[in-house]
N, C-alpha and C positions, 0 to 999 in steps of 0.2 A: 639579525632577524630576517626571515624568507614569509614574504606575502605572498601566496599564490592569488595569481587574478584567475578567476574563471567567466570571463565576460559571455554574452552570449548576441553579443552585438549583429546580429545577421540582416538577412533579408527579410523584409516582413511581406509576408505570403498570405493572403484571407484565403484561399482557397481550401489552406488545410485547417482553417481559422481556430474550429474545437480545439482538433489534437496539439497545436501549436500553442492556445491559451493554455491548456491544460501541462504542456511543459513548462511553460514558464510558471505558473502558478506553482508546480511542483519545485522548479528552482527558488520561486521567491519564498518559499516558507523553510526551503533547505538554507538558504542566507541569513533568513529571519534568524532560526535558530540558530545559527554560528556566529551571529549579530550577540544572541541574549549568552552566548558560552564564553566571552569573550571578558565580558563585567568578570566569569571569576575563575578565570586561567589564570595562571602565576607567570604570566608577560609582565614587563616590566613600564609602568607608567606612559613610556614612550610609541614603546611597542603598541600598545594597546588600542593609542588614541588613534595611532594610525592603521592599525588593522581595523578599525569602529569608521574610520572615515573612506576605507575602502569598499566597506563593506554597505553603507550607506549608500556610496553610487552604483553599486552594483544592482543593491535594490532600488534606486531609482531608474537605473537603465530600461531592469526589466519591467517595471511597472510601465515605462512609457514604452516599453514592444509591445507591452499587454492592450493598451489603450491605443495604440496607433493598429493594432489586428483589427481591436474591435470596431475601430473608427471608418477603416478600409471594409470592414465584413458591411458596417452601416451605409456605407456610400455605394457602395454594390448592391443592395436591396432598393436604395431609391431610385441607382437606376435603372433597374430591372423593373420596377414600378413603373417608373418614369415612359420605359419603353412600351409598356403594356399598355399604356393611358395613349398615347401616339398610335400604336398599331388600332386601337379600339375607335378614336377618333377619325383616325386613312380609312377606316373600316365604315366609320357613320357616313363620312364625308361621298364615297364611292359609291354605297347604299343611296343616299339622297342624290345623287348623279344619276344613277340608273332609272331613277324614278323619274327625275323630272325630264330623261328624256325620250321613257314610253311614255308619259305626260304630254310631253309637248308633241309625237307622233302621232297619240294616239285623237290628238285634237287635232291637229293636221287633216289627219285622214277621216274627220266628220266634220271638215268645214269644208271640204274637196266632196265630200255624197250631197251636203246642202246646196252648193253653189248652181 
């Protein structure tokens, strides 16, 4: 009996995160089906369970690419968040700096016209 593997074991990349989901999704329902063709091929008992068990981690493989893209695409939007909420805060922080030091100048220079 000849099992072909077709693993898709790669690099996971969020950057191309859709088109990547969207292949594996397309692989995992091409497995699915060759998963449900398998129940009634004329393979032989043996064959069978192990072409079922192959075919199993294959769809487990990609499901966990599928879930590690999305996990990676999610952890890239927190920090892109993340960075946005810091720049905003540098941004109050330098804002209330500026302030308080034509504040304190400009009190300076009307305690120096009073004296």
């Amino acid at each position: 009996m000849q099992v072909s593997s077709s693993s898709s074991a790669g690099k996971v990349s969020s950057g191309g995160g859709g088109s990547e989901i969207a292949k594996l999704q397309k692989q995992l329902q091409s497995l699915t089906e060759e998963l449900k063709n398998v129940a009634t091929s004329d393979m032989d008992a043996k064959a069978k369970k192990e072409k079922v068990k192959l075919l199993q981690t294959q769809i487990q493989m990609v499901q966990a690419q599928i879930s590690a893209i999305q996990r990676a695409r999610q952890q890239e939007q927190q920090d892109a968040q993340a960075r946005k909420a810091e720049a905003a805060a540098q941004s109050a922080r330098e804002q209330r700096a500026r302030t308080e030091t034509q504040s304190s100048t400009s009190l300076g220079s009307q305690l120096d016209t009073y004296a």
